[in-house]
C-alpha positions in Angstrom: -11.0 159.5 -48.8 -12.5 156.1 -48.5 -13.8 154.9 -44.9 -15.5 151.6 -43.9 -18.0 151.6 -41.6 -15.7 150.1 -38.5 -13.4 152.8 -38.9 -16.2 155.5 -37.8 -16.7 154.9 -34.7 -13.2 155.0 -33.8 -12.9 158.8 -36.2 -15.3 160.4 -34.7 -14.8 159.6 -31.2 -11.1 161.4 -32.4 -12.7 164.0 -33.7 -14.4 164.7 -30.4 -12.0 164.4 -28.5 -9.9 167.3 -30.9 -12.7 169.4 -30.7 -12.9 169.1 -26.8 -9.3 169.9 -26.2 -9.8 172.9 -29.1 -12.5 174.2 -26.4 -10.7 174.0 -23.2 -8.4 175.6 -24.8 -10.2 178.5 -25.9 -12.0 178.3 -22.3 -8.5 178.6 -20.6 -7.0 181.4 -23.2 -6.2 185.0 -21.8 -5.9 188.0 -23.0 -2.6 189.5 -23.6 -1.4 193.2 -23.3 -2.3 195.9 -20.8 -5.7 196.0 -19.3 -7.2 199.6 -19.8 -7.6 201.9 -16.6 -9.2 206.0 -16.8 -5.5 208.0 -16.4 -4.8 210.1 -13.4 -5.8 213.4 -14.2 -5.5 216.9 -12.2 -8.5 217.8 -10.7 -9.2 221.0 -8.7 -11.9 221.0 -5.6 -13.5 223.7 -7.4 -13.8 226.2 -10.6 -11.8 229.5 -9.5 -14.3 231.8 -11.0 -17.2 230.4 -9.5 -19.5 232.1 -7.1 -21.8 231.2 -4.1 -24.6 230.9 -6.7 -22.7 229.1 -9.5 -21.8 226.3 -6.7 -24.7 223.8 -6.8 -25.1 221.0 -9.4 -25.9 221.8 -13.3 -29.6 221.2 -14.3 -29.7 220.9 -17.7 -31.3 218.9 -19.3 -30.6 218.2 -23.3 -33.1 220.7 -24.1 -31.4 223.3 -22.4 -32.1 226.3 -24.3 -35.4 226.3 -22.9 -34.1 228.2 -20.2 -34.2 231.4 -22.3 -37.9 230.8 -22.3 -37.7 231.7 -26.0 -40.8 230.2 -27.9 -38.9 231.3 -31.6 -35.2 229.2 -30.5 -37.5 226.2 -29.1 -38.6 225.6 -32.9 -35.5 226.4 -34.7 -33.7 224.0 -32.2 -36.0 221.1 -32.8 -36.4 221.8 -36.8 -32.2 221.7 -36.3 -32.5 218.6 -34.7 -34.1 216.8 -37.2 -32.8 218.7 -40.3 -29.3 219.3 -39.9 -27.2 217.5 -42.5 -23.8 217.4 -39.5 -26.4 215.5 -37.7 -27.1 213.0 -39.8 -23.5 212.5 -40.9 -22.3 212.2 -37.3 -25.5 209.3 -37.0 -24.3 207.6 -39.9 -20.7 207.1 -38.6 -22.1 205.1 -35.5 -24.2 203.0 -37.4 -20.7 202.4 -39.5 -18.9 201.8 -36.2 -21.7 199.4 -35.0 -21.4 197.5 -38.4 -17.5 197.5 -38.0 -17.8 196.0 -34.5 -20.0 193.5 -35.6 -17.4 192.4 -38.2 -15.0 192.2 -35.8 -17.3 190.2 -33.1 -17.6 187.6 -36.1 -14.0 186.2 -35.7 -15.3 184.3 -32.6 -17.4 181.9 -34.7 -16.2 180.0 -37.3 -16.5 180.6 -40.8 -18.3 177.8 -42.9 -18.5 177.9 -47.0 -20.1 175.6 -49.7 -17.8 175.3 -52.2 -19.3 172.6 -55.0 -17.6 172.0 -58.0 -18.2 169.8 -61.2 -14.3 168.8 -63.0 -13.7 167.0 -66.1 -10.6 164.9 -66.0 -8.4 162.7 -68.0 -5.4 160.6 -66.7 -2.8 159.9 -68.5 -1.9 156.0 -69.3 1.9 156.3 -68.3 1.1 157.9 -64.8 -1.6 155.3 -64.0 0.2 152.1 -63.1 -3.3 150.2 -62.4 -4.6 151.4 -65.9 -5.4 148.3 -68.4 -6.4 150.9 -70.8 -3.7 150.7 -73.4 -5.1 153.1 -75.6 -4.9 155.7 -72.9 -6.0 157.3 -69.6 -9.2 157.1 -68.1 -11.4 160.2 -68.5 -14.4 160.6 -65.7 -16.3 163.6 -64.7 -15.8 164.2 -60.6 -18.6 166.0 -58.5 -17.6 167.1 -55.2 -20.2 169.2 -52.9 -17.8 170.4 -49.7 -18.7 172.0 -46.4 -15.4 173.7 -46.0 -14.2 175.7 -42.1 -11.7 177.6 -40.2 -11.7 178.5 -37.2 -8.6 180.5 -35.7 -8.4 179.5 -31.9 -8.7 182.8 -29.7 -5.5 181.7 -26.9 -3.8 184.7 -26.3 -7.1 187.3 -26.5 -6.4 188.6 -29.7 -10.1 188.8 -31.3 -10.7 190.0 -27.5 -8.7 192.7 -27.4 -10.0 193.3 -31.4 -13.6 193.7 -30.4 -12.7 195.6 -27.1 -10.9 198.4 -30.0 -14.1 197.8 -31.9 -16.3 198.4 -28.8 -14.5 201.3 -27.6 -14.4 203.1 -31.4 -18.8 202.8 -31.1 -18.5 204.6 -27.8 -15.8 207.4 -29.3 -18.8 208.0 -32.6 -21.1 207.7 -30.2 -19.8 210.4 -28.2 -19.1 212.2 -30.9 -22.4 212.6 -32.3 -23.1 214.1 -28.7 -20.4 216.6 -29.8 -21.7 217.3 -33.5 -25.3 217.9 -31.8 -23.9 220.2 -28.8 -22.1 222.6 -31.3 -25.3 222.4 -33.6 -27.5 223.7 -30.7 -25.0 226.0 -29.4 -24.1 227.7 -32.5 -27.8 228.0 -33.3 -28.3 230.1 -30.3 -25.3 231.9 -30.7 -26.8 233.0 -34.3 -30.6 233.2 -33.6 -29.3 235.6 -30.3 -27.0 237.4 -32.1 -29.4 237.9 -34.8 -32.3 239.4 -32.4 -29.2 241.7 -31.4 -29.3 243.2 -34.6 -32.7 243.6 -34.7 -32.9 245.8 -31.3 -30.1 247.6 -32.9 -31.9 248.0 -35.9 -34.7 249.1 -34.6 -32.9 251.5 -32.2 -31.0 253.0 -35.4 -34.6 253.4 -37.4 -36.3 255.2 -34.5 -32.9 257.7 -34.1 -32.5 258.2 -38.4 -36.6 259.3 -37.7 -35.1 261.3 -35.3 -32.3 263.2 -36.7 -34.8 263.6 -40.1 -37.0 265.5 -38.2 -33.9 267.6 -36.8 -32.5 268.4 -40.3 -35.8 269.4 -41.6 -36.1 271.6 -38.9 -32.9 273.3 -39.1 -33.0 273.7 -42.7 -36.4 275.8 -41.8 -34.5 277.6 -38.8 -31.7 277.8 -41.5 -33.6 280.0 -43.9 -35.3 281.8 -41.3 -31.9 283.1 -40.0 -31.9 281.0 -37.0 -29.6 278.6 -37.6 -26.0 278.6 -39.9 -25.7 276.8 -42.6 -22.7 275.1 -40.4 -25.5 273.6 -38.1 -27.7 272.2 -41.2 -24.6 270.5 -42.1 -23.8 269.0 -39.1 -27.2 267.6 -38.6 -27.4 266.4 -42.6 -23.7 264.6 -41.6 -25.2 262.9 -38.4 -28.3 261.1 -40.1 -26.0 260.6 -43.1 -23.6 258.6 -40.9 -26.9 257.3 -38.8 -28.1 255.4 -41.8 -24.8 254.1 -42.5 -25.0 252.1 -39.5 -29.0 251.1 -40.3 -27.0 249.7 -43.6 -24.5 247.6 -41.8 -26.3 246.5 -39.3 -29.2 245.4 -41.9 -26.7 244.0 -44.0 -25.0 241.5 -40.6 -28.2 240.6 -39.7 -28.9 239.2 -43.3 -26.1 237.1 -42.7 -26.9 235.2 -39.8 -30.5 234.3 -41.2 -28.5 232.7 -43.4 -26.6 230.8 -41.4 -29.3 230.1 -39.8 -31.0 228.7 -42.6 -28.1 226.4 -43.3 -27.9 224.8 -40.0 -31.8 224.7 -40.5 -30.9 222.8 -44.0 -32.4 224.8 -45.8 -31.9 227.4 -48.9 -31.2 231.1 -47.8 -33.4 232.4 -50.1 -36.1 229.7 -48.8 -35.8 231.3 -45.0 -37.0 234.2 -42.9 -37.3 235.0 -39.7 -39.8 238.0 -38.4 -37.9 240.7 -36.3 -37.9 240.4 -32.6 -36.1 240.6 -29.2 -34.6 238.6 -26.6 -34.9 238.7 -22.8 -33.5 241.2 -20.6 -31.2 238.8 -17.8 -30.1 235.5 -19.1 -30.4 232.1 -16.5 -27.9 231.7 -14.0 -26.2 228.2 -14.8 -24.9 226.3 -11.6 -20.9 225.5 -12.7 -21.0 222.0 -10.3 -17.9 220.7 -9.7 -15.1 219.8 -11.7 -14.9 216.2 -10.8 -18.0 215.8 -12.3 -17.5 218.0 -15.3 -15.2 215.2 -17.2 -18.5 212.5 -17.4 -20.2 215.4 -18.9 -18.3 216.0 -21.5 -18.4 214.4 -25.0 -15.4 215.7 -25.9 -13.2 214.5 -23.4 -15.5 211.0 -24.2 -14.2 210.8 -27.2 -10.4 211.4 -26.7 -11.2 208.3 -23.9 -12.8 205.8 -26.0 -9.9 206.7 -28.2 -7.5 205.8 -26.0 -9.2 202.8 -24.4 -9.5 201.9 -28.2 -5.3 202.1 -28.7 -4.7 200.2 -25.2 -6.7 196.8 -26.9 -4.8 197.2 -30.3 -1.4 196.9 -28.2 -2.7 193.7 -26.8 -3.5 192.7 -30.4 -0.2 193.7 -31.2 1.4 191.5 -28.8 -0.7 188.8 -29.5 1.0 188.5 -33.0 4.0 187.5 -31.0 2.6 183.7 -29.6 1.9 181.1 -32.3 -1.5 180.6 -33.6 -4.0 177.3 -33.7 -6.4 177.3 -36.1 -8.6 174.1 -37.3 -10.0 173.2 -40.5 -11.9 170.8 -42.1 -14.4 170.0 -44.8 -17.0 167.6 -44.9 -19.4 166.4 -48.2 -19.7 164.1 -50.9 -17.6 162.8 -54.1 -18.4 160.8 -56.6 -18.1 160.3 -60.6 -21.4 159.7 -60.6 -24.4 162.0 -60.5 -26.6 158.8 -59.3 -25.2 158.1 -56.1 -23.3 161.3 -54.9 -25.6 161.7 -51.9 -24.9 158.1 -50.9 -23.6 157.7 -47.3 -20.5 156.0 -49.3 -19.8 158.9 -51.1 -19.3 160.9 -47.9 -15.8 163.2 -47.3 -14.3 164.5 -44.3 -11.2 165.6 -42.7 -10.3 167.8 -39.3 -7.6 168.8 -38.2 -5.6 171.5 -36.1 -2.9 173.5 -37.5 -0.3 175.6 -35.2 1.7 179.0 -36.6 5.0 179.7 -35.0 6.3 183.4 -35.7 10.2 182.8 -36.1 11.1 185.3 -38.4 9.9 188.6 -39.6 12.3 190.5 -39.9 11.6 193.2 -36.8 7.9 193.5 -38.2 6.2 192.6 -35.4 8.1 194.7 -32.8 8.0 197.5 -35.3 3.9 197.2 -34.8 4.3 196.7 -31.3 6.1 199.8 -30.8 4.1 201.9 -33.0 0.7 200.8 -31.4 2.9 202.1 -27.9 3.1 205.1 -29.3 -0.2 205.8 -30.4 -1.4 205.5 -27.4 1.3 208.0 -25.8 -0.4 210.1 -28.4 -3.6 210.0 -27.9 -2.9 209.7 -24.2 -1.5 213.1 -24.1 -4.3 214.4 -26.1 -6.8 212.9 -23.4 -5.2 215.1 -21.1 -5.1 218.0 -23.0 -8.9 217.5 -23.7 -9.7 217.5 -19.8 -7.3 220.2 -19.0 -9.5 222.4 -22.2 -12.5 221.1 -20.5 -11.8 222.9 -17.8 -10.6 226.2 -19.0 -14.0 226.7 -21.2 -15.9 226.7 -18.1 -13.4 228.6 -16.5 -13.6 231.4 -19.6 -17.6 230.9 -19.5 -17.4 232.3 -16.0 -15.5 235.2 -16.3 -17.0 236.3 -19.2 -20.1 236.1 -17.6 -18.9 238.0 -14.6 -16.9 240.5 -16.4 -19.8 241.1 -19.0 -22.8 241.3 -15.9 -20.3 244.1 -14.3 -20.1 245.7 -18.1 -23.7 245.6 -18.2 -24.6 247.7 -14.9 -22.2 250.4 -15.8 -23.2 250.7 -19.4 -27.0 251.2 -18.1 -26.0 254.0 -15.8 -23.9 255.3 -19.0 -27.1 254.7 -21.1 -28.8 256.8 -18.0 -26.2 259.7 -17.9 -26.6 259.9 -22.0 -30.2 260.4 -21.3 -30.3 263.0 -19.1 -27.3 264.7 -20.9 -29.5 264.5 -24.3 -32.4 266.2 -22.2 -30.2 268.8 -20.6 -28.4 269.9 -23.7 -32.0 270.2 -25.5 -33.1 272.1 -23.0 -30.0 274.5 -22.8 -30.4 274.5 -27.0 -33.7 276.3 -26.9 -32.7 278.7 -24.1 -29.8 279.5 -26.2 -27.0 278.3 -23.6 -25.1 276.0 -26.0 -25.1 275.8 -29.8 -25.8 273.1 -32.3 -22.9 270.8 -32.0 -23.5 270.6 -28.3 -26.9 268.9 -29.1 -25.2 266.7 -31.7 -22.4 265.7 -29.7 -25.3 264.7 -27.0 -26.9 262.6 -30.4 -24.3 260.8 -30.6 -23.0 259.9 -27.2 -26.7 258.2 -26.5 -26.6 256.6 -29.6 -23.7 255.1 -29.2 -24.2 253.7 -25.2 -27.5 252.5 -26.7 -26.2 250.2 -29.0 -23.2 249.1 -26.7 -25.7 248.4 -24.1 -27.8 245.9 -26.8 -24.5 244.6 -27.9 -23.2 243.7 -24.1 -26.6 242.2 -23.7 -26.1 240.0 -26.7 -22.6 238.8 -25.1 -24.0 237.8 -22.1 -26.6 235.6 -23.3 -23.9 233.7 -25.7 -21.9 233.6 -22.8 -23.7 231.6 -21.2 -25.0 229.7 -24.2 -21.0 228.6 -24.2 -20.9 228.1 -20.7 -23.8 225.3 -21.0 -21.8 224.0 -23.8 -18.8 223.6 -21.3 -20.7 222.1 -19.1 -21.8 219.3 -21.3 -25.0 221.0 -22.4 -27.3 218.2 -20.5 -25.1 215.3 -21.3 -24.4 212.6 -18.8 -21.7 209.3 -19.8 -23.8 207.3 -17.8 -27.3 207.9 -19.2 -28.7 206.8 -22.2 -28.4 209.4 -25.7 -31.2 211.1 -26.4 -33.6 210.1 -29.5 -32.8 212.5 -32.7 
């Protein structure tokens, strides 16, 4: 394109006055499709199976299992915290959905490219009426070194709506790593608490086989002295027999969740080991709150709402597609056949200009879209609700369990009681001859028994309310900030 000088004023007074209308344009554009609002949802005044105590406000914080006062869980949890492989994934999918947003952000600007190029030619003497060349065409080598853009005008809000998706998917991974780090710490408890349950059990189980050894030795001697039947020796052979059976298992189920342990701690089974111990006698008591507070705690139910928040912009981007779209290109650069002046001012190029897409025809394609988008969200609306309605019934269950399981506990200590003084009784009758063998056995068996249902009661209280801090959002609040990993 060849310009003179007098014709640029006049061009580029044009060209500002395009790009001026271009930006009012843009500045007076809206954004087209529904808007998105938080759903109605049910809400109760209160949780049914709270009590006077369970009323107040939660205070957790996102260390919460430092309630237990546990010095052994503090360390696994932080070593989890760091380690765990879930954790990382779930860390890596927001950075992804940060990067996607950003991608989607860059449709606002416009997108600029150098394209040069370097083209041999040759014209051919019958197309070139101007050509003296009788011989043939000409033949010239052409440099060109173009700026080239595009820029899609944003009228009817469909990059908007685009980056509100975007937005709104960050907040759903964001979330979501909340979740992946809530069951991390919770199932960690739930193992490391249900592992020091097997170690009270264990322990209970090696001091009673000790026990019934010393029994069987001594009615094998009462045995040969005439004292005892060979009936009794067998019955008390059959009792530490069985005895150690349960030592076995319960050996073998605690080996198991050290190594689930280990792998949440990332590391190798065979790498891990964890001393024997105990846990405390009462687990905390965890406020329940309210309900209308319980759904900004809740990562869960944050997720299923940036996922629906995320389907409301895509119908606006759906609908969008339905209004013709401006877009504006140009280029601007130099051209010559010649290498010595192709950076002269008279070897400049340039050329704007708008360009307007009217969808006529598609063939249903774009209502098809429209509709689907629709649905999706009816989907994932539904599922929103489902989520709050769950959110509620886990604290709900929490609570009951915890109150059922505290009523379980006070009888099975006066059980554990009654076995006691029954065992004593029965020894006592024993050695004044009242009762025989079996008696005493029987008496074995019964403490034994209430002994380890007592430890394993115990064990369901304390991950009862390790879930019910988990219901409750374990420390998580919507509007604070996440906490550092």
């Amino acid at each position: 394109m060849n310009l003179s000088m007098n014709d640029q004023p006049h061009r580029s007074s044009s060209t500002f006055r395009l790009l001026a209308v271009l930006f009012a344009t843009t500045m007076a554009s809206c954004s087209v499709g529904p808007d998105y609002h938080r759903p109605e949802v049910p809400t109760p005044a209160a949780f049914k199976s709270a009590t006077a105590a369970e009323a107040g406000a939660p205070q957790l914080g996102h260390d919460w299992w430092k309630l237990f006062n546990d010095p052994a869980l503090n360390n696994l949890e932080d070593e989890a915290l760091k380690e765990n492989q879930s954790i990382q994934g779930a860390m890596a999918s927001v950075e992804a959905a940060r990067a996607a947003a950003k991608g989607v952000k860059s449709a606002f600007y416009p997108a600029i490219s150098f394209d040069p190029s370097v083209t041999r030619q040759h014209t051919s003497a019958n197309t070139n009426t101007f050509s003296n060349n009788s011989s043939g065409g000409a033949t010239f080598t052409n440099y060109l070194l173009p700026f080239d853009l595009t820029y899609e005008v944003d009228i009817w809000g469909q990059v908007r709506r685009s980056v509100e998706a975007a937005n709104a998917q960050v907040q759903a991974s964001q979330a979501d790593l909340e979740v992946v780090r809530q069951t991390l710490e919770a199932d960690l408890a739930q193992d490391y608490f249900t592992l020091r349950s097997y170690d009270v059990q264990y322990k209970t189980l090696t001091d009673t086989v000790a026990t019934y050894q010393k029994q069987v030795d001594l009615t094998n001697v009462q045995f040969r002295a005439g004292l005892e039947s060979a009936g009794d020796v067998a019955s008390a052979e059959a009792l530490l027999d069985s005895t150690r059976t349960q030592q076995f298992e319960i050996g073998r189920q605690r080996d198991e969740e050290e190594f689930a342990i280990a792998i949440l701690l990332n590391r190798a089974p065979t790498d891990f080991a964890l001393a024997a111990g105990s846990t405390s006698e009462e687990p905390p008591i965890i406020p329940a709150g309210l309900p209308a507070d319980l759904l900004r705690r809740r990562p869960d139910v944050a997720v299923a709402e940036a996922n629906l928040a995320a389907a409301s912009a895509q119908i606006g981007v759906a609908v969008s597609e339905f209004y013709p779209q401006l877009s504006l290109t140009g280029d601007a650069g130099f051209e010559s056949i010649k290498t010595s002046n192709l950076l002269d001012w008279s070897s400049r190029i340039w050329s704007l200009g708008p360009s307007v897409s009217f969808p006529l025809f598609n063939g249903g394609k774009l209502s098809a879209n429209l509709e689907q988008q629709q649905a999706a969200y009816k989907e994932l609306l539904a599922q929103y609700r489902i989520q709050v309605l769950s959110a509620y019934q886990d604290v709900e269950n929490s609570l009951t369990d915890l109150h059922s399981r505290a009523d379980e506990a006070k009888s099975q200590a006066a059980a554990v009681a009654a076995s006691q003084d029954y065992y004593r009784l029965t020894q006592l009758q024993y050695q004044q001859g009242i009762v025989d063998y079996l008696t005493v056995i029987d008496a074995d068996r019964t403490l034994l028994a209430n002994q380890l249902t007592a430890e394993q009661i115990l064990n369901e209280r304390l991950v009862s309310t390790v879930l019910l801090m988990k219901a409750l959002g374990g420390g998580w609040d919507g509007n604070s900030p996440p906490p550092a990993h």
